[in-house]
C-alpha positions as CSV (number, residue, x, y, z in Angstrom):
1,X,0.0,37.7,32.1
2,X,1.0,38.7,28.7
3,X,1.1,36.5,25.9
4,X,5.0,36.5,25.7
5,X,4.8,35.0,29.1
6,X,2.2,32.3,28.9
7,X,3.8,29.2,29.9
8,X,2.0,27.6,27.0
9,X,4.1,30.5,24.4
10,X,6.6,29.3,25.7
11,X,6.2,25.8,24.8
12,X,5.3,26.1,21.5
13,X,8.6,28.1,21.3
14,X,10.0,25.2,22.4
15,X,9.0,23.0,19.5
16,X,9.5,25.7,17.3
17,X,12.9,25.1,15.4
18,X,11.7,20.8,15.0
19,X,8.5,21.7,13.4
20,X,9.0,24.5,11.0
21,X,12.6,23.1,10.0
22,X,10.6,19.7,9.0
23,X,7.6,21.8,7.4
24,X,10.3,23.8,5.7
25,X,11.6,20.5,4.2
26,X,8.9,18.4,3.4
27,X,7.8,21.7,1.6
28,X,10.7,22.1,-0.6
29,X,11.2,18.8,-1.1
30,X,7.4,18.1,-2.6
31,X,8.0,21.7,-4.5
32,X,11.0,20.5,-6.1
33,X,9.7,17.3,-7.2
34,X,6.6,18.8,-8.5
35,X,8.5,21.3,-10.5
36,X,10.9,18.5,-12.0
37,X,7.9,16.8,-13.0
38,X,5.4,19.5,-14.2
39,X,8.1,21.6,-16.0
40,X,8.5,19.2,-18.8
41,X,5.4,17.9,-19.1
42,X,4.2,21.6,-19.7
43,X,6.9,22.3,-22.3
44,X,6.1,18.4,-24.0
45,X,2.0,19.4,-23.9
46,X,1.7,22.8,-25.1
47,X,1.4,22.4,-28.5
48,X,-0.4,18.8,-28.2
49,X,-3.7,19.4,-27.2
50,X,-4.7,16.2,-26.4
51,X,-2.2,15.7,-24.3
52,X,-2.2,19.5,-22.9
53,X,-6.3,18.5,-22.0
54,X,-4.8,15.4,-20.3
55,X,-2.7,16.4,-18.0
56,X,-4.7,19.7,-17.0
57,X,-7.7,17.3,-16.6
58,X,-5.9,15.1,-14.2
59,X,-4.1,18.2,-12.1
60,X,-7.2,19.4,-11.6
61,X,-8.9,16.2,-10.5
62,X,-6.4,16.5,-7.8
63,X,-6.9,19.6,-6.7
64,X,-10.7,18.3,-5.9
65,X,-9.5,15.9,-3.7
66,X,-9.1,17.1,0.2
67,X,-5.8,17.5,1.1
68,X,-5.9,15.1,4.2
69,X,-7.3,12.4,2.1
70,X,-4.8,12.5,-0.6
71,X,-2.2,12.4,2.1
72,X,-3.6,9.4,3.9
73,X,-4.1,7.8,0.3
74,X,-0.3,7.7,-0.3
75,X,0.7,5.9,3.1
76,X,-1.3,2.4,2.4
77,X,0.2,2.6,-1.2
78,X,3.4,3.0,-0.4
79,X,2.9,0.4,2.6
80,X,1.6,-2.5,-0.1
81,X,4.9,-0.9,-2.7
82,X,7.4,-1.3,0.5
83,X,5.9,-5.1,1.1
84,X,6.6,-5.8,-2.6
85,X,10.1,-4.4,-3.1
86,X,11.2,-6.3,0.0
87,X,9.8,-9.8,-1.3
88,X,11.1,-9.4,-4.7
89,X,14.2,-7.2,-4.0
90,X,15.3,-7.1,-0.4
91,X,15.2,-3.9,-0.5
92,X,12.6,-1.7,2.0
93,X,11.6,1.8,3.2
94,X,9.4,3.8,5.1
95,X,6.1,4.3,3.9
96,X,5.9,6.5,7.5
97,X,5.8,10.5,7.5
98,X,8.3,12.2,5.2
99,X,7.6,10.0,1.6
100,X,4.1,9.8,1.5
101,X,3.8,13.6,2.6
102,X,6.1,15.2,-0.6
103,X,4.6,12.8,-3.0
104,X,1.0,13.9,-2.0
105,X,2.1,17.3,-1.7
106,X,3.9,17.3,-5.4
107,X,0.8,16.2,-7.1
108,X,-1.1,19.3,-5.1
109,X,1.8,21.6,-6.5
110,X,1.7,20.7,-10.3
111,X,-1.8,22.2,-11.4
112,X,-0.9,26.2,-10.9
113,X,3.0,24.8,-12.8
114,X,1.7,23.4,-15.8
115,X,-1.5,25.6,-15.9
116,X,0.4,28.9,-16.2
117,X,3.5,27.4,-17.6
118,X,1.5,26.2,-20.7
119,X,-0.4,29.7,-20.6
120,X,2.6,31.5,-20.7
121,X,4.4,30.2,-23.2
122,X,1.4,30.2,-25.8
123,X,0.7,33.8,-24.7
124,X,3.8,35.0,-26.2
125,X,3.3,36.4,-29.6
126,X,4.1,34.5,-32.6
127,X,5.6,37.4,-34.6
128,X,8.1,37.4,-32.4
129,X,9.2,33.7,-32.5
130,X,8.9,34.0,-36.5
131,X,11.6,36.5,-36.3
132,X,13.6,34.3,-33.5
133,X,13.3,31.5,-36.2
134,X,14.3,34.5,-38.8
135,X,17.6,35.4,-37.7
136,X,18.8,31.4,-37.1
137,X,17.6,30.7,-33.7
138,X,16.7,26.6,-33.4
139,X,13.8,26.3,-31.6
140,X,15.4,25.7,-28.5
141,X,17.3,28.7,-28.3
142,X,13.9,30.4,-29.6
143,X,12.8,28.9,-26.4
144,X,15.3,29.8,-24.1
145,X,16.2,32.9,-25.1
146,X,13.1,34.5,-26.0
147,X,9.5,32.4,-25.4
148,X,11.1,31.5,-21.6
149,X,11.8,35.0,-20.5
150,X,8.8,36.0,-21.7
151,X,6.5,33.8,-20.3
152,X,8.9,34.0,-16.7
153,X,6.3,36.4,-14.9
154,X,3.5,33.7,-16.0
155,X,4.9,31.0,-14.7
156,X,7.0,31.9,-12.1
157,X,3.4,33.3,-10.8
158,X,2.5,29.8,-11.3
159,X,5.2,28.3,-9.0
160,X,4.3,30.6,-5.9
161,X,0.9,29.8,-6.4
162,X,1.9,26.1,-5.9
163,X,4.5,27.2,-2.8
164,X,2.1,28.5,-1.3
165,X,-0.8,26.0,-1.7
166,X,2.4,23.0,-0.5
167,X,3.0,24.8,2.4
168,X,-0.3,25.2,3.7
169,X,-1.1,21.9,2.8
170,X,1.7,20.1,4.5
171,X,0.3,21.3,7.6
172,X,-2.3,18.4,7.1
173,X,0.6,15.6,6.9
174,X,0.4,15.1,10.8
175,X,-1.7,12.0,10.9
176,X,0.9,10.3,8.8
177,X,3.5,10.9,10.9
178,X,5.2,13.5,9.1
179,X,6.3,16.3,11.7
180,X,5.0,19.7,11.0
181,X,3.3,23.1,12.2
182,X,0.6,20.8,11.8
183,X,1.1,19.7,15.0
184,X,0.9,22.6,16.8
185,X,-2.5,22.3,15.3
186,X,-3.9,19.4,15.9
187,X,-2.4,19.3,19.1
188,X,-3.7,22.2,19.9
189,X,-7.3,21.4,18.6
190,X,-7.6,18.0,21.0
191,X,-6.4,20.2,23.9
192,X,-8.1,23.0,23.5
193,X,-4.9,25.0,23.7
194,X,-5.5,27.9,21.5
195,X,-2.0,29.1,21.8
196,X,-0.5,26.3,19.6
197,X,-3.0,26.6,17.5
198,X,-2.7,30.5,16.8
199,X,0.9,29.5,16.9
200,X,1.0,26.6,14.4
201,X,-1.5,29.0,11.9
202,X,0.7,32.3,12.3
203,X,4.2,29.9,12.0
204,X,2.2,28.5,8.4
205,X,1.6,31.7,7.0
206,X,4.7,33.7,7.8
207,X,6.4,30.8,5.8
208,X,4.8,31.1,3.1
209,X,5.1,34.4,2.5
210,X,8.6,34.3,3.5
211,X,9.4,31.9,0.5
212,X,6.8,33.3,-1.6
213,X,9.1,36.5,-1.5
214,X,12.1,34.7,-1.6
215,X,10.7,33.2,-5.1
216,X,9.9,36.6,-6.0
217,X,13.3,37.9,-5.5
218,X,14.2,35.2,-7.8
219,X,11.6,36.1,-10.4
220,X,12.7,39.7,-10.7
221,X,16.5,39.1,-10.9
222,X,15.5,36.8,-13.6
223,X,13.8,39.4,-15.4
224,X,16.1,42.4,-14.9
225,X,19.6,39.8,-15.5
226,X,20.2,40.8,-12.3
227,X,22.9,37.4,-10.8
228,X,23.0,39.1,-7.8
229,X,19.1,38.9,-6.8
230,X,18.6,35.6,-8.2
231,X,21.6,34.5,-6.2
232,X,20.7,36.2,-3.0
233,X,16.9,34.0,-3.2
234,X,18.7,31.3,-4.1
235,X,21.2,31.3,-1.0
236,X,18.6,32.0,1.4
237,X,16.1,29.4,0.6
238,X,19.0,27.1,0.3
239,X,20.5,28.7,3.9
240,X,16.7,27.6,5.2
241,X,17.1,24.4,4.3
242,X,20.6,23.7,5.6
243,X,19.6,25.3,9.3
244,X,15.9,23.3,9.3
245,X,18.3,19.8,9.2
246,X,19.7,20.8,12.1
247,X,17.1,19.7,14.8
248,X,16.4,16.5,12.6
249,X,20.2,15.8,13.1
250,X,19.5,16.5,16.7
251,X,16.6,14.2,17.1
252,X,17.5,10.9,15.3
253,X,19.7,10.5,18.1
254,X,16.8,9.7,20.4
255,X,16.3,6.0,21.0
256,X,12.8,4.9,20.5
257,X,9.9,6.9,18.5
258,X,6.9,6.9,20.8
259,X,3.8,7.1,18.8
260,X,0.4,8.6,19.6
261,X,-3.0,9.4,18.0
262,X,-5.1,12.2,17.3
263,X,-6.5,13.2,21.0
264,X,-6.1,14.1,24.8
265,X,-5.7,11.3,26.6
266,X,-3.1,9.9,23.7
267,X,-1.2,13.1,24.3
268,X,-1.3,12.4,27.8
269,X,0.3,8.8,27.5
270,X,2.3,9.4,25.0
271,X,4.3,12.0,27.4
272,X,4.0,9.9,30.1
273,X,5.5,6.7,28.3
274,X,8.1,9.5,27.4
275,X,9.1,10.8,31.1
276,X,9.0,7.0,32.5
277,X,12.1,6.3,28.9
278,X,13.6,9.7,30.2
279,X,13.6,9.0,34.0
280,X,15.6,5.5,33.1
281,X,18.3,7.1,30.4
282,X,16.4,6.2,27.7
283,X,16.0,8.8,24.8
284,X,12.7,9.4,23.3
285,X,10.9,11.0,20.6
286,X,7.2,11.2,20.0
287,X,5.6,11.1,17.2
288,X,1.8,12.4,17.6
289,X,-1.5,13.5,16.1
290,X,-1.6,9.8,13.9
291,X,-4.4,8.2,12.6
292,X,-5.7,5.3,14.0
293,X,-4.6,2.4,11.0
294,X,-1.8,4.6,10.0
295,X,-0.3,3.8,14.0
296,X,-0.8,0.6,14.3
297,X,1.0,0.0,10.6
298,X,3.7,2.1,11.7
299,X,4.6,-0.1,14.6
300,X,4.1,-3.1,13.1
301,X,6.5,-2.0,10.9
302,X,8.9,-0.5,13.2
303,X,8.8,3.2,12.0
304,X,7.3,3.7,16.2
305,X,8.3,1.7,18.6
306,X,5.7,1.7,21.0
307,X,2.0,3.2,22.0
308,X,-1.0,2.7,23.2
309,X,-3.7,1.6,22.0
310,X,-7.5,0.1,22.7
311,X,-8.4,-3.6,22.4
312,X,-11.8,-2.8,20.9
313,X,-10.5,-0.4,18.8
314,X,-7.6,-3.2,17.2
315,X,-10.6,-5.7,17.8
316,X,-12.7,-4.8,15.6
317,X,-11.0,-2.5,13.2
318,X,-7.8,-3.3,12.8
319,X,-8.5,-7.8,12.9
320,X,-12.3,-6.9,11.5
321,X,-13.8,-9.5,14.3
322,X,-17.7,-9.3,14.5
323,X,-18.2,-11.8,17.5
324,X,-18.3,-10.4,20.9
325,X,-16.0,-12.4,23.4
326,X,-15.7,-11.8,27.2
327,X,-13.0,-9.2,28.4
328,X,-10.2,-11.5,29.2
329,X,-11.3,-13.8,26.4
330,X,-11.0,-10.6,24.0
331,X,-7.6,-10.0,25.0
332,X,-6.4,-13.4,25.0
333,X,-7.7,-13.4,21.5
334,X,-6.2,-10.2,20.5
335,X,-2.7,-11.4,21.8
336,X,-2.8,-13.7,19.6
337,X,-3.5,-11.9,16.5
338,X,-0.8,-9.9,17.3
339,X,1.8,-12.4,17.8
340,X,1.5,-13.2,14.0
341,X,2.9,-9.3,13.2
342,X,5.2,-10.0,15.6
343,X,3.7,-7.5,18.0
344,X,4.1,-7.7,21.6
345,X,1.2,-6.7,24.0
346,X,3.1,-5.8,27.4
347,X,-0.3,-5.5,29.3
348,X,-3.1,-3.8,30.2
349,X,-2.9,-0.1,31.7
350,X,-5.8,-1.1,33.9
351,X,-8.6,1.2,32.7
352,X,-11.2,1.2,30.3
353,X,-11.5,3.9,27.1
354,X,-14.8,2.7,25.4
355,X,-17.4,4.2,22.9
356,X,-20.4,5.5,24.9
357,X,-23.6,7.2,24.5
358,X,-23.8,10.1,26.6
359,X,-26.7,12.8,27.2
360,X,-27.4,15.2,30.0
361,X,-28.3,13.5,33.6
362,X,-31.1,16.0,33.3
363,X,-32.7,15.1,30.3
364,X,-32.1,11.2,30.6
365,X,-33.5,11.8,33.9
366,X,-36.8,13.8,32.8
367,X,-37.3,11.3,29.8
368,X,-36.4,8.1,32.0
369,X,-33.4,7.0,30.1
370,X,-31.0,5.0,32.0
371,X,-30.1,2.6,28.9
372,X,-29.0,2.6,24.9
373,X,-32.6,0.3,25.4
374,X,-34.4,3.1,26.6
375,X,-33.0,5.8,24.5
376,X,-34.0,4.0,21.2
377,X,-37.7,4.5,21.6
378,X,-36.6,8.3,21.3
379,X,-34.4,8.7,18.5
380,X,-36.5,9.3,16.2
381,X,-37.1,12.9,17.1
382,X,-33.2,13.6,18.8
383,X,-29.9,14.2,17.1
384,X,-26.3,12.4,18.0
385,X,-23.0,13.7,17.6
386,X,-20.3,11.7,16.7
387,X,-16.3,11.9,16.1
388,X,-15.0,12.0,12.7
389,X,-14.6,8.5,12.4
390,X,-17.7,6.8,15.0
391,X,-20.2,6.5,12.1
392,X,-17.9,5.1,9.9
393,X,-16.7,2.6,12.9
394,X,-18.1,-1.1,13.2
395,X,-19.1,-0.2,16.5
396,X,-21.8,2.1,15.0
397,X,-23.1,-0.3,13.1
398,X,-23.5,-3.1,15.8
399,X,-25.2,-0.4,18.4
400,X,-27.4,0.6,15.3
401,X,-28.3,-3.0,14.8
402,X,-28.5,-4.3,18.4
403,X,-31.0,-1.6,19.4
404,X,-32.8,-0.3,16.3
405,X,-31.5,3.1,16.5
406,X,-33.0,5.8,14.1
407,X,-31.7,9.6,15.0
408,X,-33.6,12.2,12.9
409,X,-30.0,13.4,12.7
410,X,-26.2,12.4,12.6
411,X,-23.8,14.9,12.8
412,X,-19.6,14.9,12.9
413,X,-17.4,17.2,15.0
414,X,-14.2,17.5,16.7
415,X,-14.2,15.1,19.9
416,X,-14.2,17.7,22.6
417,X,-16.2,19.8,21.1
418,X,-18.8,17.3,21.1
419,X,-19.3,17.6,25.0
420,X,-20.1,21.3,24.8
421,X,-22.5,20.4,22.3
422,X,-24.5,18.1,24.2
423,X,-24.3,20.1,27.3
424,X,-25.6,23.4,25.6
425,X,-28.4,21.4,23.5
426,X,-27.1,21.6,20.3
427,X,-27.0,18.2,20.0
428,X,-29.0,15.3,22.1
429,X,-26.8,12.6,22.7
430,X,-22.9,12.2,21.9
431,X,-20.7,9.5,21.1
432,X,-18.4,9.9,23.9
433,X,-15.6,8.1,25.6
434,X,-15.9,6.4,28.6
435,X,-12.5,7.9,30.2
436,X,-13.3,11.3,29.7
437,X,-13.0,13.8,32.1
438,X,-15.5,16.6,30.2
439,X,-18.1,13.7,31.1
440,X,-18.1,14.9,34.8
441,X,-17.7,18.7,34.5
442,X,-20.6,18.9,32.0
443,X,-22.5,16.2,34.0
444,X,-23.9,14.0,31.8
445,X,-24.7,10.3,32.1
446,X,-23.2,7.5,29.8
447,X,-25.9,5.0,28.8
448,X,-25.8,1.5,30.0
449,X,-24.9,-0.8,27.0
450,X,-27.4,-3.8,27.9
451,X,-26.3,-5.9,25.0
452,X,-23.0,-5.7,25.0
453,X,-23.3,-4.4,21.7
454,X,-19.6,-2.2,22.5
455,X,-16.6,-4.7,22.6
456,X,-14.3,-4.0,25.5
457,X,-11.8,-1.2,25.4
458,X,-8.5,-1.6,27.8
459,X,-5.9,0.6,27.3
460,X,-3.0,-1.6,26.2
461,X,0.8,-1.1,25.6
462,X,1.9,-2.4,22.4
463,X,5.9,-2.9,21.4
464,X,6.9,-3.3,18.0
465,X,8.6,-6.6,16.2
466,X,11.9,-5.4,17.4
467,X,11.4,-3.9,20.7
468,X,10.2,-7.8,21.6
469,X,13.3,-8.7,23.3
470,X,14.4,-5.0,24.4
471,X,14.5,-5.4,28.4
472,X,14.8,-1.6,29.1
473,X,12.3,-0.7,27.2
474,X,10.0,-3.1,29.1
475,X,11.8,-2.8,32.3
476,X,10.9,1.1,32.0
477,X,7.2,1.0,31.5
478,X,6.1,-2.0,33.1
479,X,5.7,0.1,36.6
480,X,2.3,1.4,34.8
481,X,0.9,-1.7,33.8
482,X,-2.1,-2.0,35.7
483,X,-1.3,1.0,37.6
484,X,-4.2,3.4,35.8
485,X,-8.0,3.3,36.8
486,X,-10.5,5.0,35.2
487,X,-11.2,7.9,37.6
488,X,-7.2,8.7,37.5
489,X,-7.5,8.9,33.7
490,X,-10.7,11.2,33.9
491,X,-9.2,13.5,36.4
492,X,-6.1,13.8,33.9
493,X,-8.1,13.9,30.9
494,X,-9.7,17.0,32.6
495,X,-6.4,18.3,33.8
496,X,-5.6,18.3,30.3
497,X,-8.5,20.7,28.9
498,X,-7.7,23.2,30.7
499,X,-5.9,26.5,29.1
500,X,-2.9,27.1,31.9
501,X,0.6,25.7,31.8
502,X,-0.7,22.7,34.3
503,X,-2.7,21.5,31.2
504,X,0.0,21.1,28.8
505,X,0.4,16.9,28.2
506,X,4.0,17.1,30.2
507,X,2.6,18.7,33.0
508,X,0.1,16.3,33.3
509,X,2.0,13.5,32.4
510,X,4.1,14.5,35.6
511,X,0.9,14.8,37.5
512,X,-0.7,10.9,37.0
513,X,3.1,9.2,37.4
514,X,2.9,11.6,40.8
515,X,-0.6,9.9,41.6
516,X,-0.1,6.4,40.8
517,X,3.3,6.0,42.2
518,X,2.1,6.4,45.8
């Protein structure tokens, strides 16, 4: 089959116009803003030193920062600014997706502006300035009219530095809900569907060279006084920006925002929680590829209306309890806590997606390992793989404490590449999850957890504050409450990492409401 028709082409055509108009505009959007800001600045510094060390200090303190932290940074920021403005004001907005993203991705764009702004304009020679100033230019006509179109090809190579670097950036402003190729990406990456992610990568990179020669259209018109180029860049960037609203106009017609986080089985859900909204005439959007506190904020304040999410996970991470309670006492618990944000817990799916240690049933086997008890008088000479969060998780620390564990060596990788990892040897033990089908076809064993050191993990279905009294909504998706054991989910968990069109979250979605149904 050729690559044109792959099913799985086909649906990342599919999503094509939604994510690269949104990229588009969350790209333009942080460029302009950075260029409003930097611009002056540069022009206000150059001949202050002080100042000019400043501001290039700070840019470039930045630029050291990783680009998915600084866009995570903005979201509780702008969360806590939100909370303020409406208790002093009345006045709210979304902290969620598009905000946090172009003010991230403005500060990443203003090092190359004022760096090469400022190194243009004191590059031009002074002689000719002194002769400006000679025949009765002002200085800002000195500026304008001679130090500006000087220094253009400096700067302008400035700006599609920073174009560039935005739009490759923004590809990281998925887990904070902003839409983009990112999400072909990460998608991609948690389903092991190499399509999207070639996709999402080839999509990021023909954009920015598209408007990188777009803004060199603009530069050479500039340069020659030609209107005609600098119009024709001009126009097309603007045309761009006008045809990428056109699928956002499309979607905010869609009912409720179902939200999801960064893996399979969330994928999975999330499209089934879709086609049960769809099969009642409800419209639905998702929103996926979040991080966990950044989903859990967005519902509570209503920028997703619902998703699923784990007990132990809002247990211990979100409401920072340390006690261990009893399954049902947990969840009565939990309930509770959420009632004062106003969330609503509809019910439990009926599985179970916990943390768990898993090895090789060979090697537990040869070494007599049945138990996290047994396995700690071996870590000492074995290595454990983890997610990119699990170390940093509570969790850890309580199995760490409970049993004395010690691994020579602790290592972080994406989730389903962990499995292939501890099949092949690379690593000794994994950090897995309990509902995942990769645990069966690479046969390994997950640990018994003697001390119920692991709090319990039930896939529940949250609603935000003002889906509460929202009978369709609840009407729609109570038919899979309780309707989900744990076998179901590892089969489609499995079903999911697969690389043909059955494997694609839809198709799968279709596949468990097909096997719980009967």
């Amino acid at each position: 089959m050729s690559t044109l028709s792959d099913p799985r082409f086909a649906e990342a055509l599919s999503h094509l116009a939604d994510y690269l108009g949104s990229h588009l505009r969350v790209s333009i959007a942080a460029l302009a803003l950075g260029l409003a800001v930097s611009f002056p600045l540069a022009l206000l510094a150059r001949n202050r030193p002080p100042l000019r060390n400043l501001l290039l200090g700070l840019a470039s303190v930045v630029q050291t920062v990783p680009g998915l932290a600084l866009l995570a940074l903005f979201y509780p920021l702008l969360l806590a600014l939100a909370a303020v403005s409406l208790r002093w004001f009345g006045l709210s907005f979304s902290a969620f997706g598009f905000l946090p993203a172009v003010l991230a991705l403005a500060l990443y764009s203003m090092l190359p502006v004022l760096r090469n702004t400022i190194t243009g304009l004191n590059g031009v020679d002074a002689g000719l300035i002194e002769a400006a100033k000679g025949v009765g230019m002002t200085e800002r006509q000195a500026l304008t009219m001679v130090e500006l179109p000087l220094a253009l090809p400096v700067i302008m190579a400035g700006i599609r530095t920073a174009a560039v670097w935005v739009i490759g950036t923004a590809t990281l402003s998925t887990p904070i809900g902003q839409t983009s190729l990112g999400n072909y990406i990460f998608a991609g990456l948690q389903t092991q569907n190499w399509v999207l992610v070639v996709f999402g990568c080839v999509a990021a990179a023909v954009l920015a060279l598209a408007v990188d020669q777009l803004l060199a259209l603009i530069e050479n018109g500039l340069r020659a006084r030609s209107r005609a180029r600098v119009g024709l860049g001009t126009a097309t960037i603007a045309l761009m920006v006008g045809v990428s609203l056109l699928p956002s106009l499309a979607n905010s017609a869609a009912r409720y925002t179902i939200g999801a986080k960064t893996f399979t089985e969330q994928y999975v859900l999330s499209a089934l929680l879709s086609e049960r909204l769809q099969a009642a005439g409800l419209s639905a959007a998702s929103r996926a590829g979040l991080g966990s506190s950044v989903i859990y904020e967005a519902l509570k304040s209503g920028d997703i209306d619902v998703y699923i999410d784990y007990s132990g996970t809002l247990w211990a991470n979100q409401f920072h309890h340390t006690e261990q309670l009893p399954r049902d006492a947990l969840l009565a618990a939990l309930k509770a806590d959420l009632a004062k944000d106003k969330v609503t817990l509809l019910g439990e799916l009926g599985f179970e997606n916990a943390y768990a240690l898993v090895m090789p049933r060979k090697k537990a086997e040869a070494l007599g390992i049945r138990s996290i008890e047994d396995l700690a008088r071996h870590t000492s000479t074995m290595s454990i793989a983890g997610d990119y969060e699990f170390f940093s998780r509570p969790e850890w620390a309580a199995l760490r404490d409970a049993y004395g564990l010690a691994f020579r060596v602790q290592r972080q990788m994406q989730p389903d590449f962990m499995y292939a990892a501890v099949a092949s040897g690379e690593v000794d033990v994994i950090a897995g999850y309990t509902s995942d089908g990769l645990i069966a076809k690479y046969d390994l064993v997950v640990l018994d957890d003697p001390k119920q050191a692991i709090p319990p993990y039930d896939a529940i279905l949250l609603l935000a504050p003002k889906r509460s009294d929202d009978r369709a909504l609840q009407d729609a998706l109570r038919p899979l409450l309780g309707r989900i054991d744990i076998a179901t989910m590892q089969q489609a968990n499995l079903r999911a990492s697969g690389n043909d069109a059955e494997s694609s979250p839809q198709a799968v979605a279709r596949w468990l409401w097909e096997k719980i149904r009967k």
